[in-house]
C-alpha positions in Angstrom: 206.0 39.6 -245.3 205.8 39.4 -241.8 208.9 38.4 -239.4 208.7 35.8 -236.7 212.0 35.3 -234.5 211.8 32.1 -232.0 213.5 31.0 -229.0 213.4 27.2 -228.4 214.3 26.2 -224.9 214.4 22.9 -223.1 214.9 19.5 -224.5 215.6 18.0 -228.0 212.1 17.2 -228.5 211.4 20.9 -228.1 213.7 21.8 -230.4 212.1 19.8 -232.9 208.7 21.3 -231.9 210.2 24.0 -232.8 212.1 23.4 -236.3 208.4 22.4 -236.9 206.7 25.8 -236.3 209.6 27.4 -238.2 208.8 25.1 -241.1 205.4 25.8 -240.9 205.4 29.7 -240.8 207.7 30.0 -243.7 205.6 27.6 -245.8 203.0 30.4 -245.1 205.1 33.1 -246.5 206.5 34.4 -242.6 210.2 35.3 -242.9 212.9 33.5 -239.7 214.6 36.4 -238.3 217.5 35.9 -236.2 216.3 39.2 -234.2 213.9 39.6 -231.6 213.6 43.5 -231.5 212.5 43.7 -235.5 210.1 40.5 -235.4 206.8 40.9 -235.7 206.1 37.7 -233.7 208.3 36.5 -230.9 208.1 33.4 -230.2 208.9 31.2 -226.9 209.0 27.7 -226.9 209.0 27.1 -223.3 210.5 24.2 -220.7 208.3 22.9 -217.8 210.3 19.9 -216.8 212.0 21.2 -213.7 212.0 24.7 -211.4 215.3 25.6 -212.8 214.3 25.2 -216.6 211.0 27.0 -215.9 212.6 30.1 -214.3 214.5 29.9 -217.9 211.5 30.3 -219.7 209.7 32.9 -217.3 212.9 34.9 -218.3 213.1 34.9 -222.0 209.3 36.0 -221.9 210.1 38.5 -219.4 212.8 39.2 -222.3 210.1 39.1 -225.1 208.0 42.0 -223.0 210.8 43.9 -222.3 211.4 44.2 -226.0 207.6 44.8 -226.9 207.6 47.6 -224.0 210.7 49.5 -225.2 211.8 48.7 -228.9 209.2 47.3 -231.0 205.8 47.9 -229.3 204.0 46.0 -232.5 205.6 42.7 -232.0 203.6 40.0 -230.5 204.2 37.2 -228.4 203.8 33.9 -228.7 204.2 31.2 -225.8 203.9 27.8 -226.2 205.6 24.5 -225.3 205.2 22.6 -222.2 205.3 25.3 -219.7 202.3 27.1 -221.2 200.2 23.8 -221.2 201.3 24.1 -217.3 200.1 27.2 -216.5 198.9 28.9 -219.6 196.4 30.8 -218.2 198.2 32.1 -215.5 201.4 33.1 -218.1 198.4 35.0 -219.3 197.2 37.1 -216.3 200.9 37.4 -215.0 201.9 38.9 -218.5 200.2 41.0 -220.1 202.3 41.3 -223.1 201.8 38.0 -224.2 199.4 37.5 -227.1 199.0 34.0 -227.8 199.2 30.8 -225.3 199.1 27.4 -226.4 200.3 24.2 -225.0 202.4 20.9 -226.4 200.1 20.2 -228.9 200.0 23.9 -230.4 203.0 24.1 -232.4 201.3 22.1 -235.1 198.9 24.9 -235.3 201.2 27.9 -235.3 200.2 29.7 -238.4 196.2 29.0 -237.7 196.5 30.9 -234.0 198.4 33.9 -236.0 195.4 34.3 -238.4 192.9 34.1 -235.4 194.5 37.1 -233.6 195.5 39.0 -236.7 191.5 38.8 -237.2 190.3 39.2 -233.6 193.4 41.0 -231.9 192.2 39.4 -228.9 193.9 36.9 -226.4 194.5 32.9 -227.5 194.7 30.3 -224.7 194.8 27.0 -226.2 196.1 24.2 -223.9 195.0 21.1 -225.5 196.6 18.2 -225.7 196.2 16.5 -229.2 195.7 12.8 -229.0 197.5 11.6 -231.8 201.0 11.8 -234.1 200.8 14.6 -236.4 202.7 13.1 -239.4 204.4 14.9 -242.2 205.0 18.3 -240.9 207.5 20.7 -242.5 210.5 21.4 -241.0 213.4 24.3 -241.1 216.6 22.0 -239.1 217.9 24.8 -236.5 221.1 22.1 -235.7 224.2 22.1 -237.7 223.8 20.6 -241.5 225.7 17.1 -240.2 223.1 16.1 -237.2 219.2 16.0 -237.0 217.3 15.0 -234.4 214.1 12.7 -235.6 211.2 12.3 -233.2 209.4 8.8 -233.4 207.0 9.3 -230.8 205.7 12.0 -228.1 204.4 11.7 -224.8 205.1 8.9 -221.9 202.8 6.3 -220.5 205.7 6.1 -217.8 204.0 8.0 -215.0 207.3 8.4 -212.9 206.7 9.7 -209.5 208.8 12.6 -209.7 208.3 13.1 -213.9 205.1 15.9 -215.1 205.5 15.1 -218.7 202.9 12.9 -219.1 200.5 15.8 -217.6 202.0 17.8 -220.0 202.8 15.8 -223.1 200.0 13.1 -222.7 200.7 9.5 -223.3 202.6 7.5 -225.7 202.0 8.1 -229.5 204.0 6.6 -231.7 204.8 7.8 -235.3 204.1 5.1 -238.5 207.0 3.7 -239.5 206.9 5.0 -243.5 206.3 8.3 -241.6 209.8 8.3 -239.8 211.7 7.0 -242.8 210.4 9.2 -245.3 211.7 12.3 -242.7 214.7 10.4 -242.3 215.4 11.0 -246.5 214.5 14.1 -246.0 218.0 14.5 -243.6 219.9 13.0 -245.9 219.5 14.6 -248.7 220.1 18.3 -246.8 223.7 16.4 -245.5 222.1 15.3 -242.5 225.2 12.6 -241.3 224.4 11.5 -237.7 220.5 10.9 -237.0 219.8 11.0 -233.6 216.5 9.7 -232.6 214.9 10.7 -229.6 211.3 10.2 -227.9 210.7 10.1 -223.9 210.8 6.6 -224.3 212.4 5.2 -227.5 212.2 1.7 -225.9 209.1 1.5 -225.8 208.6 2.4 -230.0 205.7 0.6 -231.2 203.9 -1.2 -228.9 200.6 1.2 -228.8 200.1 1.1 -232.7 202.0 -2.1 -233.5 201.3 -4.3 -230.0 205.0 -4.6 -230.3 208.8 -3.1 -229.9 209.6 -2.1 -233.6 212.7 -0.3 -232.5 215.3 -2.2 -234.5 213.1 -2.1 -237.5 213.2 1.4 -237.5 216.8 1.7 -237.1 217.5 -1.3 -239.9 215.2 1.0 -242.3 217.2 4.1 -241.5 220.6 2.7 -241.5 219.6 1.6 -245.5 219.7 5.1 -246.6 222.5 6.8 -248.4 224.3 9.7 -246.5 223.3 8.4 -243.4 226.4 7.4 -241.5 225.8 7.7 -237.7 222.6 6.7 -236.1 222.1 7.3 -232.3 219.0 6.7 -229.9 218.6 8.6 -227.0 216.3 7.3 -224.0 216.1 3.7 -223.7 214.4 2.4 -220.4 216.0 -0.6 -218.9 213.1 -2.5 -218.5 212.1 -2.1 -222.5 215.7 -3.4 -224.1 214.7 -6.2 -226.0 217.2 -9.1 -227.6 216.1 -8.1 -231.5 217.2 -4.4 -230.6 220.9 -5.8 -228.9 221.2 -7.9 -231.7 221.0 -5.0 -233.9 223.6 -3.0 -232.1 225.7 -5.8 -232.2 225.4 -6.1 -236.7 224.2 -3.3 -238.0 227.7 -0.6 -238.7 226.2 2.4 -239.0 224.2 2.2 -235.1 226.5 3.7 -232.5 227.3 1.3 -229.5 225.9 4.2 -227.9 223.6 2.9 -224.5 221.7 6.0 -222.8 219.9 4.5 -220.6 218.0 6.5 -217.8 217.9 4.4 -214.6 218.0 7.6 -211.9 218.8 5.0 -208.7 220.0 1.4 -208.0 218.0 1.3 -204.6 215.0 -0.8 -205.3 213.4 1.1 -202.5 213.7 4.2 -204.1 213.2 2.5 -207.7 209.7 1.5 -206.5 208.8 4.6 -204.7 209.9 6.4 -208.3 207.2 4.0 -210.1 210.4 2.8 -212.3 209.7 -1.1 -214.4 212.7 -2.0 -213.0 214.9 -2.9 -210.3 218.3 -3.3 -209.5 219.0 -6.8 -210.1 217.6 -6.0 -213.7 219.2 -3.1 -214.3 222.7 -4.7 -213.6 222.1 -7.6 -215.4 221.4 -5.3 -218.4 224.5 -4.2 -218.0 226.8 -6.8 -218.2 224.7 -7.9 -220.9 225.4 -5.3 -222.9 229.3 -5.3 -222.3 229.2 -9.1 -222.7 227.5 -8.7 -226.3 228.4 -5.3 -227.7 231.4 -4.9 -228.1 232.6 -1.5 -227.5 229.8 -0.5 -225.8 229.2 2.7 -224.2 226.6 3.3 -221.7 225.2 6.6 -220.5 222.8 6.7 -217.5 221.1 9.9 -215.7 220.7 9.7 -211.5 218.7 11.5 -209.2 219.9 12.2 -205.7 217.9 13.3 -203.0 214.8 12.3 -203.4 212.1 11.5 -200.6 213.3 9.2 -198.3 217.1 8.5 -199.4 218.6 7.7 -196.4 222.8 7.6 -196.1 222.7 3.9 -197.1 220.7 4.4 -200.4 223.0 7.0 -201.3 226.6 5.0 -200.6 224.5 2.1 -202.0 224.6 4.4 -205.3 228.3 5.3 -204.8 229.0 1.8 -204.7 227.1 1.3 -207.9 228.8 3.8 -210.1 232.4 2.3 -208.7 231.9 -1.5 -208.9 230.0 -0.8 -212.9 232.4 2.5 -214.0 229.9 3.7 -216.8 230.8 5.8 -219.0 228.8 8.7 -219.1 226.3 10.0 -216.4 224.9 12.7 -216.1 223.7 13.3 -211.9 220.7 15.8 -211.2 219.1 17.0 -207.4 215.1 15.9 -206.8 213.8 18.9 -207.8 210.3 18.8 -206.4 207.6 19.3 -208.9 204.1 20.4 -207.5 201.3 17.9 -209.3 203.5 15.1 -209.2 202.9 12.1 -206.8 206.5 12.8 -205.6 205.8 16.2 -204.2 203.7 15.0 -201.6 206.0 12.1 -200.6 207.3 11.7 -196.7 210.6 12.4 -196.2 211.5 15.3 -198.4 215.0 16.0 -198.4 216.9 19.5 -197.1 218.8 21.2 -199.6 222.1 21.1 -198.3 222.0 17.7 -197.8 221.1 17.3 -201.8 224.4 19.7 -202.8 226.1 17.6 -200.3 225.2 13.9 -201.8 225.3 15.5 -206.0 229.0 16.7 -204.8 230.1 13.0 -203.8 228.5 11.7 -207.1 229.8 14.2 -209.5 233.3 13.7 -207.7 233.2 10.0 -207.9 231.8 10.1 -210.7 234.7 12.9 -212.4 237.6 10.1 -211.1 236.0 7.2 -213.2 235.7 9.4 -216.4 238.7 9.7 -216.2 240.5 6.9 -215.8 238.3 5.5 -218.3 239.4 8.2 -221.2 242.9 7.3 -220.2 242.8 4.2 -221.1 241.7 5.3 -224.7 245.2 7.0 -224.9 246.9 5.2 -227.9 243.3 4.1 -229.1 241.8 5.3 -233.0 238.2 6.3 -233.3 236.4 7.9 -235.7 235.8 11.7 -235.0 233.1 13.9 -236.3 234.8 17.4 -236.6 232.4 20.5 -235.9 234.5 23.7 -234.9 237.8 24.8 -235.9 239.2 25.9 -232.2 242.6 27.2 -233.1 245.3 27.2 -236.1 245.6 23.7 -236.4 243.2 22.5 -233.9 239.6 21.2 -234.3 236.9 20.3 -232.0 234.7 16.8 -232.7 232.5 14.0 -231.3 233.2 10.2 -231.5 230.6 7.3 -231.5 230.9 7.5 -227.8 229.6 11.3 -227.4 226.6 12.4 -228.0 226.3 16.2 -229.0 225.7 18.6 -226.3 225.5 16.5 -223.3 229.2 14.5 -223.5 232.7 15.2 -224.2 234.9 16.0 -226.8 237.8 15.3 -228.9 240.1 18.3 -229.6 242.4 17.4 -232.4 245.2 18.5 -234.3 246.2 18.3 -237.9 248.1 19.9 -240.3 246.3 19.4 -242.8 242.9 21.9 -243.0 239.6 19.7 -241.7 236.2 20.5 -243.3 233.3 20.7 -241.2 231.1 17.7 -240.4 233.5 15.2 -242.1 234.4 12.2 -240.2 238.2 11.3 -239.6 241.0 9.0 -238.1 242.4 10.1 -235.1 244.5 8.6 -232.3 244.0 9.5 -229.0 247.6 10.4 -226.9 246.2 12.5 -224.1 242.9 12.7 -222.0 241.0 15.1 -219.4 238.1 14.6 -217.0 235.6 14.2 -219.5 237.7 15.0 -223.2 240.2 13.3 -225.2 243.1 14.7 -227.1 244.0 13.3 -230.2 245.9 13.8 -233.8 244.8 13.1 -237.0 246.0 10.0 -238.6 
């Protein structure tokens, strides 16, 4: 039997591109290997979204050849993901070492592009995009046993001005809801805790195959199956929180307070020139919506800075933002100017210096408010999800308000021995920039 190692890059709906193709191959008798210089397919589920994440990719192929050149000179590679729909045929010319190319779509047909080389030997560029949901896939979970990640829809309809995803994922496609729940199951019953679901858009769930938000009716479906304990949405747009979903964060126990909400600028200006549904006035009223009628609510955000035509008073107008509405968690990227996006041929690009300059005010400003806001949790009890064992008596976990990989932590002590995905009492009596310190009740 043959081995096939992969290396997923990117986002979480790349990695679940990915737990796809490895559910797939081994379902067709291939064996996972957790080594690249014995596999006899290597392959690279690449990132496109920005220059920084595609020089990551161009690397780990560059890694992939290096290996085929000197170690294992039968291997094969495999590309695929959104930076091979990009510029699969020149990933192609540029590399000779690669075997196979294929785009977004592609992972679906992982094992039917094997069989076509292993009968041809002969280069496969396949960069289509596939216009619906494939349902049902199998899947091999790459995460840790407690937390899945379950993809209700792919592609965006979005068409942000700086944003090539919908070039490279095509438009919105939602899953059938029996589709998503019967996955769901599927978690549980492999010890799956804390679902997170995750699409570009969850917001906007529905509305193409349903003519309407069906969100909170996927959650409510989710939320009645045993084992699941923690369910999480990533990537709600402003403009798309509807009253049926809030109301569902406000009832149901098992959904997180948890807000991420992508609004990248306050300055309507800027909004509009970034094609957003929104504008400011929106976007704050959401807000104090939110805090008004969830209570404990936590909301995460993502900002741009820099991008064509900020002048000094868009960018204080954002500093003013994130002081007067303290959120919680934000995460604060630089315009990184993507070529085939309306964007890139905006007036007024911005100098690089200038961009450091205005991401170091935010991510200072931004570092003062975290906190202050995690110390006044001190004396506070939240639930904690353990996941490492740091030291004797010392474990590392996640609350409600932490999503895994992109927020904070909670390092706690106990003298008592913690098991591993379990979820426990602990009160908070110190905090950091961005962690909290706690003990065990």
């Amino acid at each position: 039997m043959k081995k096939v190692y992969i290396h997923s890059l990117g986002c979480s709906k790349n990695l679940v591109d990915s737990e796809n193709m490895m559910g797939i191959l081994k379902e067709n008798g291939f064996i996972i290997t957790d080594y690249a210089d014995n596999a006899d397919y290597i392959i690279i589920n690449t990132c496109s979204f920005i220059a920084d994440a595609q020089q990551e990719s161009v690397n780990a192929i560059l890694y992939a050849a290096d290996i085929k050149n000197k170690v294992n000179k039968k291997t094969k590679i495999i590309v695929t993901g959104c930076l091979s729909q990009r510029f699969g045929s020149e990933l192609a010319k540029e590399i000779p070492e690669i075997d196979i190319v294929a785009g977004t779509g592609g992972f679906e047909k992982i094992d039917e592009y094997i069989k076509d080389y292993e009968s041809s030997e002969r280069l496969i560029v396949d960069t289509n995009v596939k216009p619906q949901f494939e349902e049902n896939l199998p899947r091999n979970i790459l995460t840790e046993s407690w937390y899945a990640y379950l993809k209700i829809a792919e592609g965006c309809s979005n068409n942000c001005t700086y944003c090539i995803i919908p070039q490279l994922r095509g438009p919105y496609r939602s899953r059938k809801i029996e589709a998503i729940v019967e996955e769901a199951k599927i978690l549980a019953e492999h010890g799956t805790k804390e679902i997170i679901i995750i699409a570009q858009d969850t917001s906007k769930y529905g509305l193409d195959i349903y003519n309407k938000r069906k969100l909170h009716e996927v959650v409510k479906r989710i939320s009645e199956i045993k084992g699941i304990e923690w369910i999480r949405i990533h990537y709600l747009y402003p403009e798309d929180i509807y009253d049926e979903l809030i109301y569902e964060f406000k009832q149901n126990t098992k959904l997180l307070k948890y807000f991420d909400i992508p609004i990248q600028h306050i300055n309507d200006g800027i909004l509009k020139k970034m094609h957003r549904g929104t504008n400011k006035k929106q976007i704050t009223d959401l807000i104090n919506k939110i805090r008004n009628e969830v209570e404990g609510a936590v909301i995460r955000t993502s900002l741009i800075t820099g991008f064509p035509g900020e002048t000094e008073e868009e960018h204080e107008e954002l500093k003013e933002f994130l002081k007067k509405y303290r959120l919680d968690r934000v995460g604060i990227f630089k315009y990184s100017r993507e070529e085939g996006t309306p964007a890139y041929s905006l007036p007024g690009q911005i100098d690089e210096s200038i961009k450091e300059r205005r991401y170091g005010e935010l991510m200072e400003l931004q570092q003062c408010i975290s906190y202050e806001n995690n110390f006044n949790k001190i004396g506070k009890i939240y639930d904690v999800l353990i996941e490492e064992k740091n030291a004797e008596n010392i474990w590392v976990g996640r609350t409600y308000m932490d999503s895994i990989d992109i927020d904070g932590c909670v390092y706690v002590t106990s003298d008592e021995e913690l098991e591993l995905g379990g979820i426990y009492k602990v009160k908070i009596n110190d905090a950091l920039e961005y962690d909290l310190i706690g003990r065990r009740c």
